[in-house]
Every structure is written in C-alpha cells, then in structure tokens.
C-alpha positions in Angstrom: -151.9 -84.1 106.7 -148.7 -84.0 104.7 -147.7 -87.3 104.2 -143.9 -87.7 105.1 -141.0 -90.0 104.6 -137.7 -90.7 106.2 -134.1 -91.6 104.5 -131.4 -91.5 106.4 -129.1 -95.0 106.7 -128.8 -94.5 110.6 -131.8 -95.9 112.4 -130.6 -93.7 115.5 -130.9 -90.5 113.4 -134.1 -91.2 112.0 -135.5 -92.0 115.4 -134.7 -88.7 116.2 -136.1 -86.9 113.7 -139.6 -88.6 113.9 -139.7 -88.0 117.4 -139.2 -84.2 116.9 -141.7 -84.9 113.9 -144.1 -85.5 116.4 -144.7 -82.9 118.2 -145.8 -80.8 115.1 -148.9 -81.5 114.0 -150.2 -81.9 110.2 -147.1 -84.5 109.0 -148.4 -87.9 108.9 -145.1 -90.6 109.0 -145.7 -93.1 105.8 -142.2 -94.6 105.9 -138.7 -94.7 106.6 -135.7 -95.8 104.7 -132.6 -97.0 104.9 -131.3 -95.9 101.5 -131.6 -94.1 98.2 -133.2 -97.1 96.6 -135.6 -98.2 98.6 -136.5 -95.0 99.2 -137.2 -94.2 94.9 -139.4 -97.3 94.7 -141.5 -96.2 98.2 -141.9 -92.4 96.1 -142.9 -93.9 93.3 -145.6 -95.8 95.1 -146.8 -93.8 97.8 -146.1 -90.7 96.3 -144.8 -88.5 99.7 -145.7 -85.0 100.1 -142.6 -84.5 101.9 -139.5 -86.2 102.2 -136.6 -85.7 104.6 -133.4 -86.9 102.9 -129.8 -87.5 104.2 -127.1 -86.7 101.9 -123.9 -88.8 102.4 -125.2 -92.4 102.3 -123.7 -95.6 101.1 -123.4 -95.7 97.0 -126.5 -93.7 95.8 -126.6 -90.0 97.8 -129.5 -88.1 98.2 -128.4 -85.7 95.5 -128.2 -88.4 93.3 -131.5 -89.8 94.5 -133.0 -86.8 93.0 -131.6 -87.3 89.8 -133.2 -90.6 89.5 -137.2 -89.7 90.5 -140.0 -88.8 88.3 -140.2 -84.8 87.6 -143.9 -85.2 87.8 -144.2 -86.7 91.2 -141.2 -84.8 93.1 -141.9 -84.2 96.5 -141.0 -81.5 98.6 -137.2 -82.3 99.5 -136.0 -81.4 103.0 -131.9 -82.1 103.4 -131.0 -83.3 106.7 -127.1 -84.1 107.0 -124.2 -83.4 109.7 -122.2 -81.6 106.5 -122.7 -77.9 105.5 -120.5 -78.3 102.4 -123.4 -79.1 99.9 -126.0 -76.8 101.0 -124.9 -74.4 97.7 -125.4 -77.5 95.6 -128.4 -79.1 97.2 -130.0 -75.3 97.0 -129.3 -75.7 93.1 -131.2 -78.7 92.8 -134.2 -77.1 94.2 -134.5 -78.6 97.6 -137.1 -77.1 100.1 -134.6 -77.0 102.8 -131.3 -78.2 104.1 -131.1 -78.6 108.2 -127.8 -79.7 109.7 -127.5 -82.4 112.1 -128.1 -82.4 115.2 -131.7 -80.3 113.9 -132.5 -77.5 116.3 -136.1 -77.9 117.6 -136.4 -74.2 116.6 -134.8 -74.3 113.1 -137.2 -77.3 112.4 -140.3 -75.7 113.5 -139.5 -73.0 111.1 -139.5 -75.4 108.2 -142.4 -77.4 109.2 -144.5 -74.2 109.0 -143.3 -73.6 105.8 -144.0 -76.8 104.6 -147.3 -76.1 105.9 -148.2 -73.0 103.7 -146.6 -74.3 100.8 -148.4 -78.0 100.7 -149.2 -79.0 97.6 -145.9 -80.7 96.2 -145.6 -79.1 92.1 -143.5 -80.7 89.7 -140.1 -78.8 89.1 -138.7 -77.8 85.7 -137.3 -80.9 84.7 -134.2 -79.5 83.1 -133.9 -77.4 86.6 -132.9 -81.2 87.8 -129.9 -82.7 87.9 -129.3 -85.4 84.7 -129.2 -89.0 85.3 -126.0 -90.6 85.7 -126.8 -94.0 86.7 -129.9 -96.5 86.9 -130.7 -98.5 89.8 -131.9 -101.6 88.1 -133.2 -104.6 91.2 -131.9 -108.7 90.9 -132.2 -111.5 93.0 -130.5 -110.0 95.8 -128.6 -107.1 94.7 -129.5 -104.1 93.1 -126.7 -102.9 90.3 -125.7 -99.5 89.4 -125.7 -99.6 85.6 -123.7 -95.9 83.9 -126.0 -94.8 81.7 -124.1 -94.8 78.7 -123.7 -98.7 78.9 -127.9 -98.5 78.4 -129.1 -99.6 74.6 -132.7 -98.6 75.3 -135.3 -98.8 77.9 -139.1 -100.0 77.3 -142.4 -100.6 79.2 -144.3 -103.6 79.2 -146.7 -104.8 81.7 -144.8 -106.1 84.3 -142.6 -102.6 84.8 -139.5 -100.9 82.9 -137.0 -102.6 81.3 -133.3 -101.5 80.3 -131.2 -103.1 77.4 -127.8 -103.2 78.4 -125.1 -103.1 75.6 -123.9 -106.0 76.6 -127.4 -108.0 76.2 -128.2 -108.5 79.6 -131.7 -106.9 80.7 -132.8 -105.8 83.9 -135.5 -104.0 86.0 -135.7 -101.1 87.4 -138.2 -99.0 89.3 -137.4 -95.5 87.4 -140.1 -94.7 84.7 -140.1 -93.7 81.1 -141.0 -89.9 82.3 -137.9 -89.9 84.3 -135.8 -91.7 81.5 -136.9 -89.1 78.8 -136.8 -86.2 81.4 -133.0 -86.3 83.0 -131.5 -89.3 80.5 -130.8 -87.7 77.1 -132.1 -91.1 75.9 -134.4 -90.4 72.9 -138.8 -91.3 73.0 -139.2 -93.8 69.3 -142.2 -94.7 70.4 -144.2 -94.8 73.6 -143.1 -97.6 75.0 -139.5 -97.4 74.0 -136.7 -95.1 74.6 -133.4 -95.5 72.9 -129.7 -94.8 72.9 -128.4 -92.3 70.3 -125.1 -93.6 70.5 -126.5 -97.3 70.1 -128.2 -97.3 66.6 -126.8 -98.7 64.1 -129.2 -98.4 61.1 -133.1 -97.1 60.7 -134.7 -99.6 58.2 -138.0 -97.6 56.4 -140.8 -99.3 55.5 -144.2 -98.1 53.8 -146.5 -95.1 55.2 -143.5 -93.9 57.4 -143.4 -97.0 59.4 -139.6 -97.5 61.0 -137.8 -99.7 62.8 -134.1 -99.1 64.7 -131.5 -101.9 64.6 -129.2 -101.4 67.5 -125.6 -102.0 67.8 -126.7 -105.1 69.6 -128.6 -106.4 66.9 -132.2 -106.0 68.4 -135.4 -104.2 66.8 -137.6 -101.1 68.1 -140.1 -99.9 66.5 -140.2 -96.1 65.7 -143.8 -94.4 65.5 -144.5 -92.6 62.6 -145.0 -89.2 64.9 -141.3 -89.8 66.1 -139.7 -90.5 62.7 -138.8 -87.1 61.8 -137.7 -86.1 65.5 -135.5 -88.9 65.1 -133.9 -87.9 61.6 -133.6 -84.3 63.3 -131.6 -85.6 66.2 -129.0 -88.2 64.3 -128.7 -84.9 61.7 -130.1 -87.0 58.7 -131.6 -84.7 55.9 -136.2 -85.4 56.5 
C-alpha cells in the first residue's frame, strides 16, 4: 500500500479526490490537509509515499511547499489544480504528475498505475529543487513567514530546529538542518549549526584549529575543526 496524503485548502475538493482514490486499490489515505504547513510537518512525520498537492493556496503554494521539505524524504508529488499555467514550471521541479481539476476518472487511473510501478519514493537531486525562499517557523497561534535572508543561523537541539533571526528573536520551525543545508545557501560550521554568510562578523581562532563565529548580532557558534577550512574557502580568506 502506498501511503498517501491530501493538500488542497478546499475540503469539497479533497473529498472528491479521496472518493475517486477509492476505487483504486494499493493507496492507503494517511492524511489530509488544509495547507502547505501543516502539510510539511505531517511529511516530516509520516513520511508519505505519495502526496497529491494543490497549487494556488493561501500564503505558502505547493511549489513553494516543495522548496521547504527534506531532499531525503521527498515523496512522490502529484499536482492537482484548476490552473494549467504552471504545469511547465511544476514539471521543472520534478513533480510525478500534474492533473487539472475537475480530474478525469480516466486521466487519474492512468497516474495511479504509474504510481504503482514506480513505488518506492527516491530522493531527488537536491540542487534539481527549487531554493528556499522563506521558513515557516510555528508560535503560539500563528505561524510566521520569516525571508531567509533576515535568518543569522539555524541549530539543532533536542527539542527541534531553531532559527536566529537578525533581529534576536528565535523561533521554531519544523524544516530540518538537511533541508536548510540542501536549498538555503546557509553554510554547515558544525553539525548542529548552520550559519549566515552574510551575518559573520569575525572568526576568533583558538588552539588545535578550534573556532568560534561572532555574528553580527553578537552571539557565538562554534565552528568544527573539519569545517574551518570550508569556511575560510567560502568567505575567500587565504587557509
């Protein structure tokens, strides 16, 4: 069974897909959602075979969405929108399919089958992707779009990933460090931290190649020794 979600933010058009869904064997319905958020946490966790995936939907699309998961873990991606304008685009960004809206029972069939012989879900190149623009970080109520160049780093504790914004606040968010250092352009110091280019303001040495970065903002990172000299490389300072 190829485990399958739903994202669409009209419950009347996902209700109409899963009840066409269901008259195909070998897809197993693991969860719907309502929008691009939810539905990155829900991959991240359940880790879909296959997802069906609206486009136009309210601040994140589904070609942003795509931007924003884990390179490792993609699923197969299965467009479903009343707009024929981005199928050029969504093709480019390696989706499995696009299907206009209302989907033809036939059309479907054909992609289900296909789905079918091509099951296992494989990681795609990650520079094949498209880069990420913005991070979905999750507060008491809201979740906040936060541009990517107004990130200072991004590290992972325990508890989940963190993002340092430049202008000190921190938040959570439910992307990983494989996704950051896959689609970001932020740069790996060590292997919990990923930082800003753009946001360092000195690189104090210490002994044995031990580092630390001070960032614009004042705070510390640690920089493993392994990482020192990709660092150097990549701010053009002479190793």
């Amino acid at each position: 069974m190829l485990k399958t979600l739903l994202v669409d933010d009209e419950p009347l058009a996902r209700d109409e897909l899963r009840q066409q869904l269901a008259s195909h064997a070998g897809f197993d319905i693991i969860g719907e959602c309502g929008n691009a958020i939810e539905a990155i946490s829900f991959i991240h966790r359940q880790q879909p075979d296959v997802v069906f995936l609206d486009i136009q939907m309210p601040r994140v699309s589904g070609l942003e969405m795509l931007a924003m998961l884990d390179p490792d873990k993609m699923p197969r991606v299965v467009f479903v929108t009343a707009f024929d304008d981005y199928a050029i685009q969504a093709f480019e960004e390696h989706a499995f399919d696009y299907l206009l809206k209302p989907v033809d029972p036939q059309r479907l069939a054909k992609t289900l089958e296909r789905l079918r012989r091509d099951a296992s879900p494989q990681p795609l190149p990650a520079q094949a992707l498209a880069p990420l623009e913005v991070v979905p970080c999750h507060g008491v109520n809201r979740i906040a779009l936060l541009p990517l160049a107004e990130v200072e780093f991004v590290s992972s504790r325990v508890s989940g990933v963190f993002v340092q914004a430049v202008d000190g606040r921190e938040h959570f968010t439910e992307l990983t460090l494989r996704t950051f250092e896959a689609r970001s352009g932020l740069f790996r110091c060590h292997r919990q931290h990923l930082v800003n280019l753009r946001a360092i303001r000195e690189i104090r040495l210490g002994e044995n190649g031990a580092a630390d970065i001070v960032t614009l903002g004042g705070r510390s990172l640690p920089v493993s020794r392994r990482f020192l000299k990709p660092l150097k490389e990549a701010l053009g300072i002479p190793c």
